[in-house]
N, C-alpha and C positions, 0 to 999 in steps of 0.2 A: 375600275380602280376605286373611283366613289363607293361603288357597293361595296367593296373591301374592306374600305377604311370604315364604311357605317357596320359593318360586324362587328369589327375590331371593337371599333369604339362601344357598340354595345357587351360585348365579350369582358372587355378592358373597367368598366363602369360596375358589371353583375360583381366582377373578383372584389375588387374593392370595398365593394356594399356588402359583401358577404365578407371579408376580411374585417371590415367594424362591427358586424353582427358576430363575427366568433366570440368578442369578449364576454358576451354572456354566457359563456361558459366557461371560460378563465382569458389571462394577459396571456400569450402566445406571441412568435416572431410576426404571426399576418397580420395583425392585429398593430402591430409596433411599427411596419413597414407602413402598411398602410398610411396610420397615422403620420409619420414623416413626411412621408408624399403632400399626406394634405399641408402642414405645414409650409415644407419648403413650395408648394405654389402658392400659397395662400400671400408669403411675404417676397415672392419674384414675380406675380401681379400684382401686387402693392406699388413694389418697386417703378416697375414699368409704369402702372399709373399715375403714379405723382410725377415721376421727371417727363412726360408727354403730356399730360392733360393738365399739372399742375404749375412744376416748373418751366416747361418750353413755351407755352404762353402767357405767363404772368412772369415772367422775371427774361428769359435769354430773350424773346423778339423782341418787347420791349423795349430791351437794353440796348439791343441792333439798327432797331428803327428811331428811334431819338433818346440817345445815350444821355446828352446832356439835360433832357427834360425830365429822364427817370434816372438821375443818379441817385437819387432818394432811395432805389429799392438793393444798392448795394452792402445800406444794413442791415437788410435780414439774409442777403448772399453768405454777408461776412458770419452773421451768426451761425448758419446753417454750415457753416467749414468748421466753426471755431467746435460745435458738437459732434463733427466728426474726430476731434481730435481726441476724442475719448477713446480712440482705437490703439492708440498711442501712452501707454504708461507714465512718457517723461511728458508730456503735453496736456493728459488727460485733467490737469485742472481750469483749462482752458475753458472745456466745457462745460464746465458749473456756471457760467455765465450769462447763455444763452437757455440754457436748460432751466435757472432761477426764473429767470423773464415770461419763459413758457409757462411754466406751473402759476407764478404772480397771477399773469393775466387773465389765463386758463378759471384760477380762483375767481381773478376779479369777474371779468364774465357770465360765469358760471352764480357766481351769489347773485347778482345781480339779475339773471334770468329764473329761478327758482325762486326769488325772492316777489318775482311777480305772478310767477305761475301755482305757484304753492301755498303760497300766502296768502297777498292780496287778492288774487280772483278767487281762490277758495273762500279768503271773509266776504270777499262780496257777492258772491256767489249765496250763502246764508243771509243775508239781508234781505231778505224777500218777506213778502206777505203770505202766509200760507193758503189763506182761503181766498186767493186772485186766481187761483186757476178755476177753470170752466166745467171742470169732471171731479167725482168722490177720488177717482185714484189720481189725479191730478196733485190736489188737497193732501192726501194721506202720504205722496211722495214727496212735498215739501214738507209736511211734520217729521217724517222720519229724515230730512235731512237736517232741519236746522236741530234736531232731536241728537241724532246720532254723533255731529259736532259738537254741539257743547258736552254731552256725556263722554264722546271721543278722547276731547283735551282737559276733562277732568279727573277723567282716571291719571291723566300723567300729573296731577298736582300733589307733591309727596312734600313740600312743607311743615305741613302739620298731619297725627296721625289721622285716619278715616273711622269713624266708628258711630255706632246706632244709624242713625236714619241717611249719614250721608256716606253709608254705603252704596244706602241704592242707587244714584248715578253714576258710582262707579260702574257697578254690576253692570246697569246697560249699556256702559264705554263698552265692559272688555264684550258686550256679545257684539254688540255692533261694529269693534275691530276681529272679535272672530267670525264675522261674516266676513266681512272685508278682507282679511286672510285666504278665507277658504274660495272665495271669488277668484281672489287673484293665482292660488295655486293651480286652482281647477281651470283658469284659461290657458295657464303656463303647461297645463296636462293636455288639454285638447288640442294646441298647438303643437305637443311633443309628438301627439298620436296622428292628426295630419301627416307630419314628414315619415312618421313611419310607414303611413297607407300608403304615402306617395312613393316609396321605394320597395316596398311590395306589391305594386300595383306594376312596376318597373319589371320587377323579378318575375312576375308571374305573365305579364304582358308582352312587354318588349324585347323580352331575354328568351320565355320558355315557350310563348303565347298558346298558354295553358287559357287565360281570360280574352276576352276581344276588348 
């Protein structure tokens, strides 16, 4: 029965994979199906996981096991209903409430983390000495950093217009933000091509076992 079900499940896994791969050559029903399926699990293991892992033990045992020392947590209970009532037309501004709060915080957080990680460790990150390092390539990868930052953030200075000689820091902003570009697309590309091997490597191994 195990060995059945591990067919199955490889049989069941190859359609699918090959149902997302049809789109390249156009949107088709398998293709559509497919894509639902992954959807509707995707947010009915969401689901599961937050009322198990999230809500049943930070909010119901809690509440079970000493009710009166975590009454505290019955206001994000209440908010967490009150954004359900968006299901609800006559109700649904209920949830602009809770929903305000989310995003507020979300914000406040959110600036507040980026503001340290993007910011200030990037400026202080640039404060350095260049010739403290030990090695030529050392030395030449702190010049082209504190380099490529101040030309980075003067390209975006459009106050006044840019002309004769202070071009040239522009010029080497945009190259060293089209490095930076093209870095960042080309890991987003080797990343994409990973999961591709890895499901052809599926299809030709585990499915056809054409490969070993």
């Amino acid at each position: 029965m195990i060995q059945i079900m591990h067919v199955f499940g490889i049989w069941l896994a190859a359609f699918f994979t090959l149902s997302i791969f049809s789109f390249l050559y156009k949107d088709n029903p398998f293709y559509k199906f497919a894509e639902q399926v992954f959807v509707g699990l995707s947010a009915a293991y969401w689901l599961v996981y937050i009322i198990y892992s999230i809500m049943v033990p930070n909010l119901f045992a809690k509440l079970i096991d000493d009710f009166s020392g975590n009454i505290v947590l019955l206001i994000p209970a209440t908010l967490g209903l009150m954004m359900l009532m968006r299901l609800h037309p006559k109700t649904q501004w209920l949830s602009r409430y809770p929903i305000s709060i989310m995003i507020g915080t979300t914000a406040g957080i959110s600036m507040l983390r980026y503001m340290k990680s993007d910011i200030l460790e990037q400026v202080t990150a640039t404060m350095i000495n260049p010739f403290s390092a030990n090695t030529v390539s050392g030395v030449l990868g702190n010049l082209l950093l504190i380099i490529g930052t101040i030309t980075g953030v003067y390209f975006f200075y459009f106050s006044k217009k840019v002309e004769g000689i202070y071009k040239v820091p522009s010029k080497i902003g945009i190259w060293f933000l089209m490095v930076s570009f093209g870095a960042t697309f080309g890991y987003t590309v080797m990343a994409r091509i990973s999961l591709l091997i890895g499901r052809l490597e599926f299809l030709l191994s585990d499915w056809l076992h054409i490969i070993k």
